[in-house]
C-alpha positions in Angstrom: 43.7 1.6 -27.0 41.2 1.2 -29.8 41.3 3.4 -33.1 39.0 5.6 -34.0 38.3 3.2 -37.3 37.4 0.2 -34.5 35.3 1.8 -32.8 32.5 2.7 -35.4 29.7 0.4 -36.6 29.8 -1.8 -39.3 26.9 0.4 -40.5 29.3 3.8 -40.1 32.3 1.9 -41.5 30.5 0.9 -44.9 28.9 4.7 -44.9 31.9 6.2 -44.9 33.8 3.3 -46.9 31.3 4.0 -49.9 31.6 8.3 -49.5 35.8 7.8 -49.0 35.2 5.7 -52.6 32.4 8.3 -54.0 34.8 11.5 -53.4 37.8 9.7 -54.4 36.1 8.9 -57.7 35.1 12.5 -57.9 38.1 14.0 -57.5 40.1 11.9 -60.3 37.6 13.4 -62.7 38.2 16.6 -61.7 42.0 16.4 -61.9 41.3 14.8 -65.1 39.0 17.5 -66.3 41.8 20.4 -65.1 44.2 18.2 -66.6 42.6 18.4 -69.9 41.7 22.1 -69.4 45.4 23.0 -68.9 46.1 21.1 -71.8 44.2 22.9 -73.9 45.3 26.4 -72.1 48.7 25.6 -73.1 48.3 24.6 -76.7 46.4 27.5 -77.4 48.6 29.8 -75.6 51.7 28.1 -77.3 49.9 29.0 -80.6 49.4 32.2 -79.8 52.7 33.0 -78.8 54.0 31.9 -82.2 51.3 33.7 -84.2 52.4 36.9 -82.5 55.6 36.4 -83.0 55.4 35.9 -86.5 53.4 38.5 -86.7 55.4 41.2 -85.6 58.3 39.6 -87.3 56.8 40.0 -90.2 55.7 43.6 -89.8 59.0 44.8 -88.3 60.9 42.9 -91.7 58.4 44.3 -94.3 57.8 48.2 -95.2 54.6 49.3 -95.1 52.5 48.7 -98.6 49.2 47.9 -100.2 50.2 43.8 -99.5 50.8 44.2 -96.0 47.2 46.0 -95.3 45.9 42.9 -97.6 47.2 40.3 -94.8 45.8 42.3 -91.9 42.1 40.2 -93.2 43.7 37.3 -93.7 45.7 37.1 -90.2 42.4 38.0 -88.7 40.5 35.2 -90.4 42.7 33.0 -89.0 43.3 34.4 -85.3 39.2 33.9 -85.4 40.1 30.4 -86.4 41.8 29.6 -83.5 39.5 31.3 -81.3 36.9 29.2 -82.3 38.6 26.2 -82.3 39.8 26.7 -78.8 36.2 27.4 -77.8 34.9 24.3 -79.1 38.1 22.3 -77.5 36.7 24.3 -74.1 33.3 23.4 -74.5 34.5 19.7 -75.9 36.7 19.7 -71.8 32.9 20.9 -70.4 31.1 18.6 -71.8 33.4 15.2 -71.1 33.9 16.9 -67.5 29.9 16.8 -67.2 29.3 13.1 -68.9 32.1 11.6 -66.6 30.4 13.3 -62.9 27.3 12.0 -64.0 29.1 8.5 -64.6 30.7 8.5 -61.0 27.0 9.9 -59.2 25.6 6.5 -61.2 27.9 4.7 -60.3 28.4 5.8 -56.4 25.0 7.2 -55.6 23.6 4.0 -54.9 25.6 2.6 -52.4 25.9 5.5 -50.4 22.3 5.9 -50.2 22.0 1.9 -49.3 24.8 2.6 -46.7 23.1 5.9 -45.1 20.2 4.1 -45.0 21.7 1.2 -43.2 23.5 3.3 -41.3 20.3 5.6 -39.9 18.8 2.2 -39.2 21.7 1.4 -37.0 21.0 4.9 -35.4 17.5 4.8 -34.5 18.1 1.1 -32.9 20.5 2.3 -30.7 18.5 5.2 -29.6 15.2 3.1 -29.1 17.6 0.7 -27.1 19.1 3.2 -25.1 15.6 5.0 -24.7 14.5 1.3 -23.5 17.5 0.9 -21.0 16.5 4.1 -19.3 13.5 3.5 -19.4 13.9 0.1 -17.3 16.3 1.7 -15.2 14.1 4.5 -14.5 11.3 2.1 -13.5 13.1 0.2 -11.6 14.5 3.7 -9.4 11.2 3.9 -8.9 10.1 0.9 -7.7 12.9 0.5 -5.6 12.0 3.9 -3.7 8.7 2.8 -3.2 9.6 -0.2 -1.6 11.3 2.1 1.6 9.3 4.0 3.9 9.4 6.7 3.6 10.6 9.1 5.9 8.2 11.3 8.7 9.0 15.0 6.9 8.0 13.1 3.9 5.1 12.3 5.0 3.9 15.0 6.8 4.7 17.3 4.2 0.4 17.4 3.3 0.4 20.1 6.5 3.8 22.0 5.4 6.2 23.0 7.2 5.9 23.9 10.8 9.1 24.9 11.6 
């Protein structure tokens, strides 16, 4: 019994060869990309956690006094700090995400086009052959039926039927 794999056309087997290679391609750089992106989620969540937990060390161990409202800016300066610096490690993920797709479409985009291509070709000669098999067998029905008499209902069928 063939497989399904031996039973497609060259043409069909290099189409879906060349899109099996362009979504496996794919798919690396977005595990890549997630990869990075969960990277970054943990750092910044990891720094985070041990800024808030300084923090409110640091407000449960001191009393409350003029110094302590004096850090409140600074801490704030440098939360915003972080914020932005995990924005522009974000954007940085984005932006490497985008560059590396557009890589793989260069690099795939081509042969899969070639390969549809190649393989619509394939497609319409098989159809014009089949249409041209048909066709033959079709006229050769034909020919065949008017090579027999044909029968007396048949041809008296000008005066319709008497019965």
């Amino acid at each position: 019994m063939n497989s399904f794999v031996e039973t497609l056309s060259p043409a069909a087997r290099n189409h879906a060869e060349a899109r099996i290679d362009y979504y496996a391609d794919l798919n690396q750089a977005v595990l890549r990309s997630l990869r990075q992106l969960t990277e970054v989620n943990v750092q910044f969540s990891r720094d985070w956690l041990s800024e808030s937990t300084a923090a409110l060390q640091r407000a449960v161990q001191t009393t409350p006094s003029a110094s302590g409202a004096q850090a409140a800016p600074q801490q704030a300066g440098a939360l915003l700090q972080k914020l932005q610096s995990y924005h522009q490690q974000l954007a940085q993920v984005a932006t490497d995400f985008q560059a590396e797709i557009n890589n793989v479409a260069q690099q795939h985009v081509p042969q899969t086009t070639r390969t549809a291509t190649e393989l619509a070709d394939a497609g319409r000669q098989a159809a014009s052959k089949h249409m041209s098999d048909e066709a033959s067998k079709f006229a050769n029905i034909a020919s065949q039926n008017q090579a027999f008499p044909q029968a007396a209902s048949v041809q008296s069928a000008d005066e319709g039927n008497k019965n």
